[in-house]
C-alpha positions, 0 to 999 in steps of 0.5 A: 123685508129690510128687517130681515136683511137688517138681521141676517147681516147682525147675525154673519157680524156676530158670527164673524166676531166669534170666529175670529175670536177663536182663531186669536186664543188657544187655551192659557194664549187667550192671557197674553202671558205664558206661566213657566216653571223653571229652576232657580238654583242651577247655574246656565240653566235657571238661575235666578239673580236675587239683587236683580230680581230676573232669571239668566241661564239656557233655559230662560231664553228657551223659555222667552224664545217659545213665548215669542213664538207662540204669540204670547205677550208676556212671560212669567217666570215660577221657581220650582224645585223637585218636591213642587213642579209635578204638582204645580204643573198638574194643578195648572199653576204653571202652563209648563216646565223647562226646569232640567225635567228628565223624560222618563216613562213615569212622567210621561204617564202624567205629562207630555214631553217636547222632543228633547232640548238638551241631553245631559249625563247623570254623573258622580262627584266625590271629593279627591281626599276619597281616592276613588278611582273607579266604581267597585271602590264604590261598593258598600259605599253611600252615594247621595241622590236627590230626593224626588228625581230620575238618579235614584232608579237611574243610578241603580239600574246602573250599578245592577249592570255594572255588579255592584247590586244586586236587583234585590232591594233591602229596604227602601224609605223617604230617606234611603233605599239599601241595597246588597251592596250600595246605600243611597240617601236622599236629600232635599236639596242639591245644597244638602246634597253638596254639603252631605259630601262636604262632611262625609256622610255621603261618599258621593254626590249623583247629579246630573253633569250641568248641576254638578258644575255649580257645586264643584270646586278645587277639592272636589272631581267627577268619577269616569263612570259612563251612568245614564242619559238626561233628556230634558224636555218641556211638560205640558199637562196631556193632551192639551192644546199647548203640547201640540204647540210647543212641539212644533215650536221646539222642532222648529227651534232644533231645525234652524239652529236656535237651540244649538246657538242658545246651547252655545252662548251658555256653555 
């Protein structure tokens, strides 16, 4: 008899270990430490200091805020760039991605997005010697975008409505897509891209507006011309168990003023 009530306690002991273990872990949690892809090349976003070895900028303390929330111990910091963070992120090198990464219906089909934590504007730089003034001096012209990014089709759609294309697509290349009217060139880099319009084979520069602010000088403006919304995100791989919870994170983030508070101290 004592046997038996000997095991029956080792087997609610072992069962209450399991339990609580489940209640303690949550997927990549279980680490201790959150992989996040961000920038390292946008000023106020990502950015990271080399001599120093640490990122600065909005999104980092997003980033950091998150971590704490969710519980996770550490926080580890992966550069992306456009060419890399689809893949890293679909192959699980990083748990998410704050990194200026645009909601759009295409990368929905691939990722789950939080509610939006920054809206940004696509915008048009160009050097001041062009004397462009508005958008039909940009007809014929070429506008340089990154390659990889929201701008192409974004820019596009814009130009269609504002008469400068047509929906005619002339050809289109990893390297440029022609229209009836405009030619854009992609670049690799938004370090190529400024120094594209720096030389003149670009005759402007798409971007969004917290990028263009790390390539403008004195030389340089942005056009008026109103183009498409950026609302940045957080990616998690669909349907993960982290999507869940980094929406509510970041709603909470957005209700009590957190967010506005981080959008204030980098702006």
């Amino acid at each position: 008899m004592k046997k038996k009530i000997y095991s029956i306690i080792i087997a609610m002991l072992c069962l209450a270990v399991l339990l609580l273990g489940g209640c303690g872990s949550s997927g990549a949690a279980s680490s201790g430490t959150l992989t996040v892809g961000v920038r390292s090349d946008i000023v106020d976003f990502g950015y990271l200091n080399e001599k120093t070895g640490k990122y600065y900028g909005l999104e980092i303390d997003i980033a950091n805020e998150l971590a704490e929330r969710l519980g996770y111990e550490n926080v580890e910091f992966v550069t992306v760039d456009p060419d890399t963070r689809k893949d890293m992120l679909l192959e699980g090198e990083v748990d998410c991605l704050i990194a200026c990464y645009s909601i759009s219906e295409s990368r929905e089909e691939n990722f789950d997005f939080s509610t939006p934590y920054y809206t940004d504007e696509a915008k048009l730089m160009i050097q001041k010697s062009t004397l462009f003034q508005d958008v039909e001096d940009l007809r014929n012209k070429t506008i340089g975008i990154l390659s990889g990014s929201n701008a192409g089709p974004q820019l596009a759609e814009s130009m269609y409505e504002m008469g400068i294309i047509t929906d005619q697509v002339l050809s289109n290349t990893d390297e440029a897509t022609e229209y009836e009217g405009l030619h854009v060139r992609k670049l690799g880099t938004y370090q190529e891209l400024s120094e594209a319009l720096e030389e003149g084979t670009v005759d402007a520069a798409c971007m969004d507006g917290c990028i263009t602010a790390t390539y403008m000088d004195e030389d340089r403006e942005i056009m008026d011309i109103q183009l498409a919304e950026q609302n940045y995100g957080v990616a998690t791989q669909k349907g993960s168990e982290l999507s869940g919870q980094v929406e509510e994170v970041i709603q909470e983030m957005l209700s009590d003023g957190t967010i506005d508070t981080l959008i204030d101290k980098w702006d």
